[in-house]
C-alpha positions as CSV (number, residue, x, y, z in Angstrom):
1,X,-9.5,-95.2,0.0
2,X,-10.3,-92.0,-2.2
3,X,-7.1,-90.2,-3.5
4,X,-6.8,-86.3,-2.5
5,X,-6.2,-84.3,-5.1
6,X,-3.0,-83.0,-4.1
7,X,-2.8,-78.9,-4.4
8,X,0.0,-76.9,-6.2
9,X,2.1,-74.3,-4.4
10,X,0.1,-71.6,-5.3
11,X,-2.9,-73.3,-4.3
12,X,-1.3,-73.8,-0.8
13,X,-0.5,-70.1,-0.5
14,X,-3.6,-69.0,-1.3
15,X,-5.7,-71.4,0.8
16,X,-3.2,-70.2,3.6
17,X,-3.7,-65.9,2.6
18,X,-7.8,-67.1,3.1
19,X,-7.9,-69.4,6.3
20,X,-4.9,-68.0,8.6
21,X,-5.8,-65.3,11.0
22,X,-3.5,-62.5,12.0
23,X,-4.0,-60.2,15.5
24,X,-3.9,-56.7,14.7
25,X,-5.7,-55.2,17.2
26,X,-3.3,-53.4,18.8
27,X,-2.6,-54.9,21.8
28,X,-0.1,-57.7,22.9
29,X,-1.3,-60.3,21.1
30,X,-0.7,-63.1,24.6
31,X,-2.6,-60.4,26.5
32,X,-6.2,-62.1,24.7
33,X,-5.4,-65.2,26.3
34,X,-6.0,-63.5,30.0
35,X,-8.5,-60.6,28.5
36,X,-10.8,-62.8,27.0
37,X,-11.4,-65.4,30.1
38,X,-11.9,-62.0,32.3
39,X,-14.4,-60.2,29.9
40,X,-16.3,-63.7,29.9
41,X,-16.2,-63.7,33.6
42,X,-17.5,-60.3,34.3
43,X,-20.2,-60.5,31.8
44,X,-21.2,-63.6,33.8
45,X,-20.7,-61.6,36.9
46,X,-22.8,-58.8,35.8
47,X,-25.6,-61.1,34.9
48,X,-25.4,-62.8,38.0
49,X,-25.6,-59.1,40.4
50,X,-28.5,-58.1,38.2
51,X,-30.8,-61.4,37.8
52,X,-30.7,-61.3,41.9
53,X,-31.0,-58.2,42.4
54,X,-34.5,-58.6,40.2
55,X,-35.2,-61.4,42.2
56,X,-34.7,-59.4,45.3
57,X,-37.7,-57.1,44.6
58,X,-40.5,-59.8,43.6
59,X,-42.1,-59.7,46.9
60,X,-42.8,-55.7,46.6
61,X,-44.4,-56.1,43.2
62,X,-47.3,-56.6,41.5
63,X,-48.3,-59.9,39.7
64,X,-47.7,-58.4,36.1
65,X,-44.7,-56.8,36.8
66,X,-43.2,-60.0,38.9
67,X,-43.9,-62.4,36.0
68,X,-42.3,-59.8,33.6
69,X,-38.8,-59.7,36.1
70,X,-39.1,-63.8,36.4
71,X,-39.3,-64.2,32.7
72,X,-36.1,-62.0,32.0
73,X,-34.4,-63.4,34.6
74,X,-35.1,-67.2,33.4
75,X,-34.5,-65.9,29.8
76,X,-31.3,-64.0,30.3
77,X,-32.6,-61.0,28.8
78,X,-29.5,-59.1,30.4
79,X,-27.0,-61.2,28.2
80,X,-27.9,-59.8,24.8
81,X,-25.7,-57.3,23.1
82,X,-23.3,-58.1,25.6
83,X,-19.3,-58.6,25.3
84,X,-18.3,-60.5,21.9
85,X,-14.9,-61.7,20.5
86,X,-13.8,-60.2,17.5
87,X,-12.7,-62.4,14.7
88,X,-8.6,-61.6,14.3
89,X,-8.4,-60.4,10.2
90,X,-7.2,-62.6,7.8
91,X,-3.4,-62.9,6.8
92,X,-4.2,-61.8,2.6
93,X,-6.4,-58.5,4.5
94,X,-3.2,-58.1,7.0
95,X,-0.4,-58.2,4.5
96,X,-2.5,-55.4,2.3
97,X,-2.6,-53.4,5.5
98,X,1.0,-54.0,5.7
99,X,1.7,-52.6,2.5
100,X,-0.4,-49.7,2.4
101,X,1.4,-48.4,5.9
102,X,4.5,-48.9,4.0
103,X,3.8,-47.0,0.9
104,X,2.7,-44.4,3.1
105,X,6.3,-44.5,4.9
106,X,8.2,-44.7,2.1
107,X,6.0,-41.7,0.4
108,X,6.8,-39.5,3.5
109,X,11.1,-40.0,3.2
């Protein structure tokens, strides 16, 4: 069994201020758990409406353009650049937004 090397407070805390994650978006932070599932689904929705509606116009075109439409289609060409989840900032860069805002308040009293 190998031994850990066990870590000092300070090593805690700053392993902590790298790895833990903050919201600070904006929002309510429980709204991403219903936000995120949506924008998922109506980038899969959108994806969906378009791929048929490609499909829906092989039999009016031309061989060169109807292997072009199939090729996006089975490629998902649609899906790139699409909707992405942002990474929440880390606690260290959310505690020095912190206390710029309130040096900034206590300037202005």
């Amino acid at each position: 069994m190998t031994s850990r090397r066990s870590r000092s407070p300070q090593d805690k805390k700053a392993l902590s201020y790298l790895l833990d994650r903050r919201n600070c978006y904006g929002e309510n932070a429980k709204s991403s758990r219903k936000a995120i599932p949506f924008r998922k689904t109506r980038e899969n929705r959108e994806s969906r409406r378009k791929a048929a509606q490609d499909l829906s116009l092989l039999p009016r075109l031309d061989e060169v353009s109807e292997a072009v439409t199939e090729s996006s289609v089975r490629h998902d060409v649609y899906r790139v650049g699409g909707w992405q989840k942002v990474a929440d900032a880390s606690l260290r860069d959310h505690v020095k937004m912190q206390d710029k805002r309130r040096e900034r308040r206590d300037r202005a009293v």
